[in-house]
Phi, psi and omega in degrees: 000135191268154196288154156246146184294127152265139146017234221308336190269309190298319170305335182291303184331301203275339190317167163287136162245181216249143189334286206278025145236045185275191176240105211249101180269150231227136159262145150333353165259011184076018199236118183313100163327341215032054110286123148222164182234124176256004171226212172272324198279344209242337172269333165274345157292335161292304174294337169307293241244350163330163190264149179299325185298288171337313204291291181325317160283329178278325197285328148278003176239009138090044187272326183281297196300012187256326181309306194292316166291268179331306198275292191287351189044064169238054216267008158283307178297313178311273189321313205287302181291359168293357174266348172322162167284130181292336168256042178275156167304182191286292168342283199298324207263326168296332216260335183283306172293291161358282194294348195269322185273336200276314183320297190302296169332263151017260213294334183284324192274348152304319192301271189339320218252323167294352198235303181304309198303000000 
């Protein structure tokens, strides 16, 4: 059952975090992409254009949903990509995660648009 979001969580969600608790995406070799994303918004934009391999290393080992629990404190979003399947290709699994985060984005900046009005 999905949770609801009030005001303060969907603004917590979307806020800006300070660089070094952003999502600094990693290669299998451990080496800093020079990409991070410091808000939700800045991670979906960064996982369309991230290199596939970064992807392919954080999502199975559950390094985006723990950052999306831990920072942004969203763990309805956390959940939703724990449902992907972890052996789709690199492509099909950024475009699965994409559409999970822009859909989530969406749906938060509604609850705000709904609350101001």
């Amino acid at each position: 059952m999905s949770q609801t979001i009030v005001k303060p969580d969907a603004q917590k969600t979307l806020r800006n975090v300070p660089f070094e608790k952003g999502f600094h995406f990693m290669t299998k070799k451990g080496e800093y992409t020079g990409l991070t994303a410091s808000s939700l918004a800045e991670f979906a934009a960064k996982l369309e254009t991230a290199d596939v391999n970064s992807v392919l290393f954080h999502y199975p080992r559950g390094d985006f949903q723990n950052w999306i629990t831990d920072t942004l404190e969203d763990e309805e979003l956390a959940n939703r990509m724990c449902m992907v399947p972890p052996d789709l290709s690199g492509e099909k699994l950024r475009k699965q995660l994409a559409d999970i985060v822009q859909k989530r984005i969406s749906e938060l900046q509604k609850i705000l648009e709904n609350i101001q009005r």
